[in-house]
DRENKOL-704158 format. One record per residue (C-alpha): residue in three letters; x negated, y, z. Coordinates in steps of 0.5 Angstrom, whole numbers, padded with zeros to 4 digits, always signed. Last residue first. Example, Ala and Ser with C-alpha at 12.3 -4.5 7.8 and 13.67 -1.06 7.14 Angstrom:
% DRENKOL-704158
SER-0027-0002+0014;ALA-0025-0009+0016;
//
This chain:
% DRENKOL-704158
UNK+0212+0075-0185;UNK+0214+0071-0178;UNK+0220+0074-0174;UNK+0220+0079-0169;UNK+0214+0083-0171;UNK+0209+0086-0167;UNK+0212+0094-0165;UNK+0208+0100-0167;UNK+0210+0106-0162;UNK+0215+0111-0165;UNK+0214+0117-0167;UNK+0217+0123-0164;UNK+0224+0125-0162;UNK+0228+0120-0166;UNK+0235+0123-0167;UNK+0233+0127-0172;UNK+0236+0134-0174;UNK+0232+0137-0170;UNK+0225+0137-0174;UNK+0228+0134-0181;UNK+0221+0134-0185;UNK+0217+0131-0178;UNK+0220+0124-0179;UNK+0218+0123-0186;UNK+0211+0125-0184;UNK+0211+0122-0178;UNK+0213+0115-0180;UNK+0217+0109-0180;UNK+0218+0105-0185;UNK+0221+0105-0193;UNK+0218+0103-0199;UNK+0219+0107-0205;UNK+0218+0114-0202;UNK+0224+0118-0206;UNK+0222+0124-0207;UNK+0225+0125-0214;UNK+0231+0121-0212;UNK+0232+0114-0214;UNK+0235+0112-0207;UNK+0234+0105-0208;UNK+0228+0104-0203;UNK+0224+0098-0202;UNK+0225+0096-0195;UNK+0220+0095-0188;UNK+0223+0091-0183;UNK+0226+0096-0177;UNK+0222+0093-0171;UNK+0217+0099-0172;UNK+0222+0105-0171;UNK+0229+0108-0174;UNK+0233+0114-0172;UNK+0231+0119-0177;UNK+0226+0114-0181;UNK+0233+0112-0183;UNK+0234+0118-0189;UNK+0242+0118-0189;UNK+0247+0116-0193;UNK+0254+0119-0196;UNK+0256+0116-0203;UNK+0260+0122-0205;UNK+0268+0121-0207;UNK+0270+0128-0204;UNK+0264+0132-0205;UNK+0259+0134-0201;UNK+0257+0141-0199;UNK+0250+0140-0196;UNK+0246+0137-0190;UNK+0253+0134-0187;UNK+0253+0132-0180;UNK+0252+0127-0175;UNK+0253+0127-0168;UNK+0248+0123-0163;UNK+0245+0130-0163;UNK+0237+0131-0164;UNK+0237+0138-0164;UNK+0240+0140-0167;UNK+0246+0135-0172;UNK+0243+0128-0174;UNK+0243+0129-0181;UNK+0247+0127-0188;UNK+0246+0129-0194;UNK+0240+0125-0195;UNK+0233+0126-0199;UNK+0230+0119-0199;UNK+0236+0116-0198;UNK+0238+0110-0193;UNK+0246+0107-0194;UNK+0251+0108-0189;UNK+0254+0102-0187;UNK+0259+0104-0181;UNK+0262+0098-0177;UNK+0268+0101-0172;UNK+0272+0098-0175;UNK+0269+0091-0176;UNK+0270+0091-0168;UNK+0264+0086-0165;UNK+0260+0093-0166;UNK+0253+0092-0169;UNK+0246+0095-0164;UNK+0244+0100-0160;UNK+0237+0099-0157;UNK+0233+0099-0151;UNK+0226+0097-0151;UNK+0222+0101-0156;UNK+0218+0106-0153;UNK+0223+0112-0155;UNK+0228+0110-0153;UNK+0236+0108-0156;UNK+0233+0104-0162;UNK+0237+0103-0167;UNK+0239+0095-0169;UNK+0241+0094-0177;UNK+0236+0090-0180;UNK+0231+0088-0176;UNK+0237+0085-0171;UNK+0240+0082-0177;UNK+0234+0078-0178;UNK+0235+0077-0170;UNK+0240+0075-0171;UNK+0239+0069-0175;UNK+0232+0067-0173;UNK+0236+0065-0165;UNK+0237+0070-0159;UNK+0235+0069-0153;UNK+0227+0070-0151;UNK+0226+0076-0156;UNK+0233+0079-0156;UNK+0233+0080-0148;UNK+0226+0083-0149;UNK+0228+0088-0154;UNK+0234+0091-0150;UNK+0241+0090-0151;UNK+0247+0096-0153;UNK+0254+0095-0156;UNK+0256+0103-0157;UNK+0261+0108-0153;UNK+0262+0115-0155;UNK+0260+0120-0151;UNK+0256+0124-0157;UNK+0258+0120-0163;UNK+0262+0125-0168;UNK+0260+0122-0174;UNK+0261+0127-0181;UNK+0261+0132-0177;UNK+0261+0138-0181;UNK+0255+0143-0181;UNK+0255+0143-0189;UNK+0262+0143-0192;UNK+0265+0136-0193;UNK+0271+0134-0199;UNK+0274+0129-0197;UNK+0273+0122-0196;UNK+0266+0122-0197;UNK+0263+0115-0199;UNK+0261+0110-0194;UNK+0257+0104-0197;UNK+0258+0096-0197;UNK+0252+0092-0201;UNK+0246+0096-0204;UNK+0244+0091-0208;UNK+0251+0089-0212;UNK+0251+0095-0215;UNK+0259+0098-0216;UNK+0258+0099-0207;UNK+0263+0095-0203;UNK+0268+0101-0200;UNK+0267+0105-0193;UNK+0270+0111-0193;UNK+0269+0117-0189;UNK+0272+0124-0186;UNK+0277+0122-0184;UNK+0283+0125-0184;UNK+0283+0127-0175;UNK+0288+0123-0171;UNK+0286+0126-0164;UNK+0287+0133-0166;UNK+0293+0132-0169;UNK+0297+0128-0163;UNK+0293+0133-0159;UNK+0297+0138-0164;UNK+0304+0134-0162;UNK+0303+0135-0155;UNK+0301+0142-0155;UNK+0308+0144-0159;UNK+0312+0139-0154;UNK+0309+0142-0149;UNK+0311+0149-0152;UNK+0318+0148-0153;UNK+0319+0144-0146;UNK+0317+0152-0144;UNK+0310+0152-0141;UNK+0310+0154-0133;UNK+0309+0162-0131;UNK+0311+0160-0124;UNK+0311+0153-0121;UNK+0318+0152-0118;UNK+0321+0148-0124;UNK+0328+0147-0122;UNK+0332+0153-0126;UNK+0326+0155-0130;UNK+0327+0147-0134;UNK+0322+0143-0137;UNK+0322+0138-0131;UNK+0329+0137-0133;UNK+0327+0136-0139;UNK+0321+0131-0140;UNK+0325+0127-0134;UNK+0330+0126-0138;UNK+0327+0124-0144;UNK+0323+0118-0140;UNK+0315+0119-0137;UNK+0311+0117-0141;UNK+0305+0115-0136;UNK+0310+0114-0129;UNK+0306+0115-0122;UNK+0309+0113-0115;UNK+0309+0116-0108;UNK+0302+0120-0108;UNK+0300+0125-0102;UNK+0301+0132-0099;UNK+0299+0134-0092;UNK+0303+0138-0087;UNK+0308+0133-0085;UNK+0303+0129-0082;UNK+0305+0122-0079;UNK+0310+0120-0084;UNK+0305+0122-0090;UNK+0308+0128-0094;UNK+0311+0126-0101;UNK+0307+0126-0108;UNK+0311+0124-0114;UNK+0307+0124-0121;UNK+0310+0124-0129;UNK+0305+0123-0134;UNK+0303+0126-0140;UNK+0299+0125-0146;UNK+0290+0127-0148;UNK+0287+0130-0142;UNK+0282+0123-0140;UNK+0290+0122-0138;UNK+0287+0119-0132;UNK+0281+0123-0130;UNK+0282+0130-0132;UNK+0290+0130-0132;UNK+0290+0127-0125;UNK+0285+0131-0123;UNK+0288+0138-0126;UNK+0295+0136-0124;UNK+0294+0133-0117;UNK+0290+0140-0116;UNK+0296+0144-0118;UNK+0302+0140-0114;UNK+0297+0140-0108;UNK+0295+0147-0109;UNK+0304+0148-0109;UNK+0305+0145-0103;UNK+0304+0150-0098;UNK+0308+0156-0102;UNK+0313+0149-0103;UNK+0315+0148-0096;UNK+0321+0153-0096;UNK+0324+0151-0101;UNK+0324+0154-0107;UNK+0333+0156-0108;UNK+0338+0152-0112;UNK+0336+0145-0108;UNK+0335+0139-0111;UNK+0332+0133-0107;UNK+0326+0131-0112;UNK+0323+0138-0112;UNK+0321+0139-0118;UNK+0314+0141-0121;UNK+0312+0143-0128;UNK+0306+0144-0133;UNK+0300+0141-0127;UNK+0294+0140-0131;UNK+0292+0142-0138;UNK+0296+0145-0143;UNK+0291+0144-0150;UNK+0290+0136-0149;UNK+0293+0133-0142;UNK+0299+0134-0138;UNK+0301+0133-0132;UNK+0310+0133-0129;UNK+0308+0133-0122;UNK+0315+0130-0118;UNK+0317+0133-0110;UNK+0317+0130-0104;UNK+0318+0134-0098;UNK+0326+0132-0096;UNK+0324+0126-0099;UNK+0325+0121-0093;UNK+0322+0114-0092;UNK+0316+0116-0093;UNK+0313+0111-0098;UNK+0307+0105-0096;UNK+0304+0101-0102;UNK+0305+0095-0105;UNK+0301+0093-0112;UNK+0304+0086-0116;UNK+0300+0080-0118;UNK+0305+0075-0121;UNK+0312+0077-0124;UNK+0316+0073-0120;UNK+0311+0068-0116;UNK+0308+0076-0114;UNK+0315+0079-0112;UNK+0318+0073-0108;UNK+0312+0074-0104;UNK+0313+0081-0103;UNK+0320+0080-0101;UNK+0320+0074-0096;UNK+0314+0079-0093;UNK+0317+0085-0093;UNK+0324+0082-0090;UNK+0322+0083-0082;UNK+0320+0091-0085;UNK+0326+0093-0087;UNK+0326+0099-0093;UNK+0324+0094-0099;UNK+0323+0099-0105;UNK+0323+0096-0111;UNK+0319+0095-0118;UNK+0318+0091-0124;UNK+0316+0094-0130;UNK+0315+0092-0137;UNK+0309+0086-0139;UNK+0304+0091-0143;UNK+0303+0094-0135;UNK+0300+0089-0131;UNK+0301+0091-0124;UNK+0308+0090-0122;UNK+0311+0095-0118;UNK+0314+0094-0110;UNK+0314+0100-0105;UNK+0314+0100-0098;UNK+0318+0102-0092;UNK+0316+0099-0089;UNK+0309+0098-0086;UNK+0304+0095-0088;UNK+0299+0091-0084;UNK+0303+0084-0083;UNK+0307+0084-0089;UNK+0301+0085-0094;UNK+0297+0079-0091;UNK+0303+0076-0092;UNK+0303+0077-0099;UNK+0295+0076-0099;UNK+0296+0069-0097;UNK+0301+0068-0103;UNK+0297+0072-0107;UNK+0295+0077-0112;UNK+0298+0082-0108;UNK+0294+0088-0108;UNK+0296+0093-0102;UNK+0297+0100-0100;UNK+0296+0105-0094;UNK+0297+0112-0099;UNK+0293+0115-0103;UNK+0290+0121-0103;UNK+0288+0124-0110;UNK+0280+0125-0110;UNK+0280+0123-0117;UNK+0276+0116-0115;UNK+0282+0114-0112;UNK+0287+0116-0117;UNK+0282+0111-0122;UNK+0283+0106-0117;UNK+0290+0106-0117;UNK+0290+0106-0124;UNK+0286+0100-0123;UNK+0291+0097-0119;UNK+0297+0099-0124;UNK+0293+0094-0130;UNK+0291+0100-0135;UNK+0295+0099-0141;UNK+0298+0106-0142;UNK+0291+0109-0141;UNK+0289+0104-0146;UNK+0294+0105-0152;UNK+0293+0113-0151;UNK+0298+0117-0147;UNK+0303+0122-0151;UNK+0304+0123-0158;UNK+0303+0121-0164;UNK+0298+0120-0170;UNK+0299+0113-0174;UNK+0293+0110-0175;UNK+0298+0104-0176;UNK+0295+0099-0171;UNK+0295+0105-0167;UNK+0302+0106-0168;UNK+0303+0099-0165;UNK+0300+0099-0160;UNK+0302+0106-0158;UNK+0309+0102-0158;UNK+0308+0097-0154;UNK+0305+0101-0149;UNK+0311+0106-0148;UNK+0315+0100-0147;UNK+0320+0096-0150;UNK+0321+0088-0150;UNK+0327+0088-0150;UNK+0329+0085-0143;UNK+0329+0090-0139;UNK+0329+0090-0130;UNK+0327+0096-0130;UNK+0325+0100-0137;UNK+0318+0101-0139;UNK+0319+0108-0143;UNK+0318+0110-0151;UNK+0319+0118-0152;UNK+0313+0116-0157;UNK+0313+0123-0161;UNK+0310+0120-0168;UNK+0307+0126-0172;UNK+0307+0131-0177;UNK+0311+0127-0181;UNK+0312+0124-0188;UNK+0305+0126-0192;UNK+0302+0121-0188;UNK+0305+0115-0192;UNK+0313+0113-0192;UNK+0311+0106-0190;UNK+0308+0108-0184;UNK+0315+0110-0181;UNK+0319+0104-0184;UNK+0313+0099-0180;UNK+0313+0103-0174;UNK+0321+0102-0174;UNK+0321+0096-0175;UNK+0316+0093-0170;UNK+0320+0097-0165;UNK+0326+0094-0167;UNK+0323+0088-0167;UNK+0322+0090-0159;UNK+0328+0092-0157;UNK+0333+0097-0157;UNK+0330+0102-0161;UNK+0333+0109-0163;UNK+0329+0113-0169;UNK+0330+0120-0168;UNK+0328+0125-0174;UNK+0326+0131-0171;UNK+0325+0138-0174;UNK+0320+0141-0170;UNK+0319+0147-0164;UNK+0323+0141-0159;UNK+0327+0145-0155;UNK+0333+0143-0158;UNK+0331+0136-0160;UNK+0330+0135-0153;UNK+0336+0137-0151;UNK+0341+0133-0156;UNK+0337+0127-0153;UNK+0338+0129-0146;UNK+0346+0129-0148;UNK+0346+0124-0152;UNK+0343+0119-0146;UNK+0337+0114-0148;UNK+0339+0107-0148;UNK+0336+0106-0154;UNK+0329+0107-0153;UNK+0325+0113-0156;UNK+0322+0114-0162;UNK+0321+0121-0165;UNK+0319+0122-0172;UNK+0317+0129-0172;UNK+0318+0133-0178;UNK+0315+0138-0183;UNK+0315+0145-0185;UNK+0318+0147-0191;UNK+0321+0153-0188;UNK+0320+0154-0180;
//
């Protein structure tokens, strides 16, 4: 397509001509590749990529893969760090996914409803042995902490498992072990993906074969509900993952899971892709992943829809501004299911000391309506948002009384943003004299119901809430 933008693809260096050659032909953007050989490299590179500003790509795609036994420092987690840092937007699972302890994934599989194998974490000389005694081999070996690369063996004899497993966790310290079929004659790998395609997107036999073996008409609901689940629950539908399921030794007829690689390497990717070993029907092409891959990339690193910057009036301090031009009904802060830092009053009151609490009176919002539970500052400044109280706002909680926030009125990019605090502020709020200037301002601002009774729906507070006793002396 005439003008459109590249893709930056990072991937590791000892990725094939071939397979990459592949990829650049199915990939539905100019891609400009960025091979890495270690983690400085890395470094490098996302620095060159964030140095050409925005405007430069359409997305990072993070082709980075844990490589055994390397010593480059280069991962798929490693790399979505550093794109994160950048605020880069790129493909593939997000930095907490992709840094998830191998146990908790197994956790996380486990709540999925996918079944799992006999499995053992080794956290310990006594758990090692442990291990050998109730598993039996042959077993699989992996590393449980993802940001540090990826160890993994499969120890076949069960008078070694031991000796194994115990030179494993004094090598790489805590490592998850689990029991594998020994043949693969029924396993097959579950290439998942999140966003736009969601749920299973290929399925290949892990022993090749020119003809859908006979076994895939009773194994392709297992392939399917794996993918949804692991998509859902594990991808948070956002990336890709590659899942190998295989029959358990004493049932032939039922599925469960081998192994799980997040960002799962080029080769795999086109392979997977392929009608010629792909059995699942109607399946995306390699085109089409990508295309959604790099749109969830987008999607997930929306512009911005506000800036904070130190307002030009020393009393009023930071203070967001409209970072472009917003229309009314945009969301300006999309909080529902997000996360925020939260205490109850009483927890304050008994230990918190003068200073805290006067920030407590200034920047707390209550989460009830009886003044017991509130939300208060995150430990991360990123996430801090000071937006200034006006009298007539133009922005408000979205209806009916959203954590979302939206714009009132059309606002211009460079617009202070502010919001009236009688929407989602009580009793503990100190009273403050108003700066707003506006023809309705109030003066001094405090809870009340007739302020609160003007926005309707678009409040967060419901109702009036009850008076509160001052937590500092007047």
């Amino acid at each position: 397509m005439p003008g459109q933008r590249p893709v930056a693809v990072v991937v590791n260096d000892s990725t094939g001509a071939e397979q990459l050659e592949a990829f650049k032909r199915a990939c539905p953007y100019p891609s400009v590749v960025f091979p890495v050989k270690d983690a400085a490299a890395l470094q490098s590179t996302a620095r060159h990529i964030y140095a050409k500003g925005p405007a430069a790509f359409e997305a990072v795609v993070n082709l980075c893969v844990d490589e055994p036994d390397s010593t480059g420092g280069v991962t798929a987690a490693l790399a979505s760090v550093f794109l994160d840092q950048c605020s880069l937007p790129y493909t593939g699972c997000r930095t907490k996914a992709l840094n998830y302890p191998f146990d908790i994934l197994l956790m996380m599989l486990y709540y999925a409803e996918v079944p799992l194998p006999p499995f053992s974490i080794v956290d310990s000389e006594t758990a090692a042995r442990h291990a050998a005694h109730i598993l039996k081999a042959p077993v699989h070996i992996r590393s449980a902490c993802a940001v540090l690369g990826l160890y993994e063996e499969t120890c076949a004899v069960q008078a070694n498992l031991e000796s194994v497993l115990l030179r494993a966790f004094h090598e790489h310290g805590k490592v998850v072990t689990w029991q594998v079929s020994k043949s693969t004659e029924f396993a097959m790998r579950v290439l998942v993906a999140g966003g736009s395609v969601k749920g299973a997107a290929a399925v290949v036999p892990v022993q090749p074969t020119s003809q859908p073996p006979a076994w895939w008409k009773d194994s392709e609901a297992a392939a399917r509900q794996c993918g949804a689940a692991v998509s859902r629950f594990i991808l948070y539908d956002c990336g890709i993952a590659s899942v190998t399921l295989n029959t358990l030794s004493g049932d032939p007829h039922k599925w469960c899971f081998q192994n799980i690689v997040l960002n799962p390497p080029v080769a795999q990717l086109v392979e997977h892709s392929d009608p010629a070993f792909n059995l699942l029907p109607a399946a995306p092409s390699l085109s089409e992943l990508l295309a959604s891959l790099v749109a969830d990339a987008r999607r997930l690193h929306p512009e911005p829809a506000f800036t904070v910057k130190l307002h030009g009036d020393s009393r009023k301090g930071y203070h967001l501004c409209a970072a472009t031009t917003l229309k009314k009904g945009d969301v300006v802060f999309e909080d529902e299911c997000r996360n925020f830092a939260i205490v109850t009053r009483p927890y304050v009151e008994e230990h918190w000391d003068a200073r805290l609490k006067k920030m407590f009176t200034e920047y707390a919002w209550p989460l009830d309506s009886d003044g017991h539970l509130y939300a208060i500052w995150e430990e991360d400044p990123q996430r801090w948002r000071p937006i200034n109280h006006s009298c007539d706002p133009n922005c408000v909680f979205a209806a009916p009384h959203s954590l979302n926030v939206i714009a009132a009125r059309d606002i211009v990019a460079g617009e202070d943003l502010s919001m009236d605090y009688a929407t989602f502020c009580d009793g503990t709020m100190k009273p403050f004299r108003c700066l707003c200037g506006a023809a309705c301002c109030r003066g001094l601002i405090s809870p009340d119901a007739a302020s609160l009774a003007k926005y309707g729906e678009n409040s967060w507070l419901r109702k009036v809430p009850p008076p509160s006793k001052p937590l500092l002396p007047n």
